[in-house]
C-alpha positions, 0 to 999 in steps of 0.5 A, spaced: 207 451 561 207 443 564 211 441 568 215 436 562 215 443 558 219 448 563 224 442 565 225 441 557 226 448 556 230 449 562 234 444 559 234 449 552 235 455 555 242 452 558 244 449 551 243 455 548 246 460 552 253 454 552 251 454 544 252 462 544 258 461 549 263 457 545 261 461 538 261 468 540 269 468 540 270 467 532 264 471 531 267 477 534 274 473 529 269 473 523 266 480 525 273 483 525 277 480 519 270 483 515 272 490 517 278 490 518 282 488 512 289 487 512 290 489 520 290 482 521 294 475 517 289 470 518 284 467 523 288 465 528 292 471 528 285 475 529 284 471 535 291 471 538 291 479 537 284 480 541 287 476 546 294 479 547 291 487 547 284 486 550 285 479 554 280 473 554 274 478 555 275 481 548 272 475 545 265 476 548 264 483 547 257 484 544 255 477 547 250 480 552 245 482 544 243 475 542 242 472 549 238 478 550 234 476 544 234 469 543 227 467 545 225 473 541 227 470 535 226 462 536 219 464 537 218 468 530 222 462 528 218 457 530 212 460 528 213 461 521 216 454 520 211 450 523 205 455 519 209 453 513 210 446 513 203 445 515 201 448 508 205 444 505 203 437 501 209 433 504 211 436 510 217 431 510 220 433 503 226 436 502 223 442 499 219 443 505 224 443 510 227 449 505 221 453 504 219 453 511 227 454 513 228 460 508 220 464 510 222 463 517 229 465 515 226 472 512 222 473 518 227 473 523 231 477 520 227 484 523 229 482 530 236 479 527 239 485 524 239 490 530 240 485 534 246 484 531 247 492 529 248 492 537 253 486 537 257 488 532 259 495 534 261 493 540 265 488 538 269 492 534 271 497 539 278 495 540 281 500 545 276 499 551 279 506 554 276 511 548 271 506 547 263 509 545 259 504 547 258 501 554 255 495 552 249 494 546 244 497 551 247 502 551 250 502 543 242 503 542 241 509 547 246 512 543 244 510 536 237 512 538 239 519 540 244 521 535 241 517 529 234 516 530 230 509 532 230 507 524 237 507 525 236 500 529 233 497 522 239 499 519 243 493 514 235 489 515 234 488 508 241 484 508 240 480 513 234 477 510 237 477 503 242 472 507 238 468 512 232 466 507 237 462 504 241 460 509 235 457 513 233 454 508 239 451 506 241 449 513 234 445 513 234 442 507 242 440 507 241 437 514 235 433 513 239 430 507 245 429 510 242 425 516 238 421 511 244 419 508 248 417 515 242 413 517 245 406 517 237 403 515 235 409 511 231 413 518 233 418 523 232 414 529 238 410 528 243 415 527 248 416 533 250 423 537 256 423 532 252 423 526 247 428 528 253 433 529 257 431 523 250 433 519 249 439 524 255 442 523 255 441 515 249 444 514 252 450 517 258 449 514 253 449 507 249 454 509 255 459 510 259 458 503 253 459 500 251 466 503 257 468 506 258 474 500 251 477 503 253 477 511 260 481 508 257 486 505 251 486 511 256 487 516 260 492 512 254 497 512 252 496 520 259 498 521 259 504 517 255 511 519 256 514 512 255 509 506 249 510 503 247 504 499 248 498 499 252 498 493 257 502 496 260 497 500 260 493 494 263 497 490 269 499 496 269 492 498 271 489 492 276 496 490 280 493 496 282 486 493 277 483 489 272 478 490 277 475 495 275 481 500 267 478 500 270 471 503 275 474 508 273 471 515 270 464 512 274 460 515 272 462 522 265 461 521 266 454 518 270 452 525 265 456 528 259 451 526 262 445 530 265 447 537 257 451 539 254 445 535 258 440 540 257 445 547 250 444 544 250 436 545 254 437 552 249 440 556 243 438 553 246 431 555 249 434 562 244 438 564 238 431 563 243 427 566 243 431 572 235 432 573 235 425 572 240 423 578 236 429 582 230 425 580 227 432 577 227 429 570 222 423 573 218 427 577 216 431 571 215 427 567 210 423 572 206 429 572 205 429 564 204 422 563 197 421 562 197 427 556 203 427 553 208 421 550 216 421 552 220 421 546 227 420 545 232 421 539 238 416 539 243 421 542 246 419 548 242 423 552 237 420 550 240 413 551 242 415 558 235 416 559 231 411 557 236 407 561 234 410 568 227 411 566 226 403 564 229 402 571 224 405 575 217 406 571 214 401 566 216 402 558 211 408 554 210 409 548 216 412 544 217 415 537 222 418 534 221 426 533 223 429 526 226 435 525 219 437 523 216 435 529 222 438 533 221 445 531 214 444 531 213 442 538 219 446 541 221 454 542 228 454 544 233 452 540 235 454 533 241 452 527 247 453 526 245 457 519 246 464 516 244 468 523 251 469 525 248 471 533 245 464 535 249 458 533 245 451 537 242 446 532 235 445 533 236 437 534 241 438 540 235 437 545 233 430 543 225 430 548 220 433 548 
């Protein structure tokens, strides 16, 4: 890897972490009101329960499973889009970005659903005195010893049945919107507002379309003994109807802003502190006889272009699309229907 490269992936790898930081508490919420029905009132009255009886700490139970898994699934993400967009006619179309948003979607979906299997059951232990697992590496000794290793796959099938879509709803929805935001009609003039209105819109679209499939996927994980699918159906819809398949929506809709924002922040901070250190330059000194310094219109692009200006002499800049940043980038994933990694793919606006 070149050094511009380890600088921008270090720069992801931060981002995603903070992005994974700022959603996991109300997707601890979410996974809780999913399979708790009639324990708790609400969202807020979830979040103020687990902090009262398990304290702040009870809100990242299970966090260490998608950090683990996090550049496992962007590599089969970014590998399967990137191979689909390239055999498409037009790689900037709407459609494009869905088809390639759904295969990459269903492909991630292998290493998502034990991922999340491992999170879910930590979050749901409440009392930490009587709890089974330890944490999500040791939930996985003890699922493989009691149950087997096909048990680790357990609810797969569900979890592409609602990233497939949601991807590609999350792309198709996002290219969209951003399009529209445009003051002229292009990218490159949005502003970081509009990029985390677009971002966090997206996810929200791609939630309401999907969010049934996440109910009964989370439901099946968390059971020993149901047997099929449609078994949760039936039992989820004998509690209080075609409600109980949308309980918890309102925690994963506000749960899109805050990690696409935490997002932003630290690919911000983090280039503006290699830029005050010097890092960033040096850098990008090293590359620049092969490689283009691109930036975006967020503000961290903004800031850099002021301090890189100062010193060395203007290159050749363009705007990155979506593809391009997807194609090109291997750490950063969008706030669709995984329910373990929240960072949008344009929080990182270099290249």
């Amino acid at each position: 890897m070149s050094n511009e490269n380890c600088v921008h992936f270090g720069a992801g790898v931060f981002a995603g972490a903070a992005g994974v930081l700022a959603g996991h508490p109300l997707d601890t919420v979410k996974v809780r009101l999913q399979t708790q029905t009639g324990v708790y009132r609400g969202t807020w009255h979830c979040l103020m329960m687990i902090v009262k009886k398990e304290h702040v700490k009870g809100l990242y139970k299970g966090m260490s499973s998608p950090l683990a898994s996090l550049t496992l699934i962007n590599a089969i993400v970014f590998g399967v889009h990137g191979n689909v967009v390239k055999k498409m006619n037009n790689e900037q179309s709407i459609l494009t970005h869905f088809a390639a948003g759904a295969a990459a979607g269903a492909a991630q979906g292998v290493v998502a659903a034990p991922t999340e299997l491992l999170k879910l059951r930590i979050q749901l232990q409440a009392d930490d005195a009587h709890a089974k697992y330890k944490s999500p590496f040791h939930c996985m000794k003890t699922i493989v010893h009691e149950q087997g290793w096909r048990f680790l796959g357990r609810g797969m099938l569900a979890t592409q049945l609602r990233d497939c879509p949601a991807f590609g709803i999350y792309f198709a929805s996002y290219e969209y919107m951003a399009r529209k935001m445009s003051k002229d009609g292009s990218m490159e003039a949005l502003t970081s507002t509009q990029l985390l209105l677009a971002g966090g819109g997206a996810g929200m679209l791609s939630w309401l379309f999907n969010y049934p499939t996440d109910v009964v996927k989370t439901r099946f994980q968390a059971s020993d003994t149901a047997k099929s699918y449609a078994e949760i159906i039936r039992l989820t819809y004998a509690e209080r109807g075609l409600r109980t398949f949308f309980v918890g929506l309102g925690s994963t809709l506000l749960r899109a802003f805050p990690s696409n924002a935490a997002t932003f922040f630290t690919v911000e901070w983090t280039y503006r502190l290699l830029l005050d250190f010097k890092i960033l330059d040096k850098a990008l000194d090293l590359e620049s006889h092969s490689h283009k310094y691109t930036a975006g219109s967020s503000t961290n692009a903004i800031v850099a272009n002021e301090h890189h200006h100062q010193h060395h002499p203007p290159r050749n800049e363009r705007y990155v699309s979506v593809y391009d940043l997807w194609n090109r980038n291997s750490f950063l994933l969008p706030e669709a229907g995984s329910t373990n990694i929240d960072p949008m793919i344009h929080g990182c606006r270099f290249l």
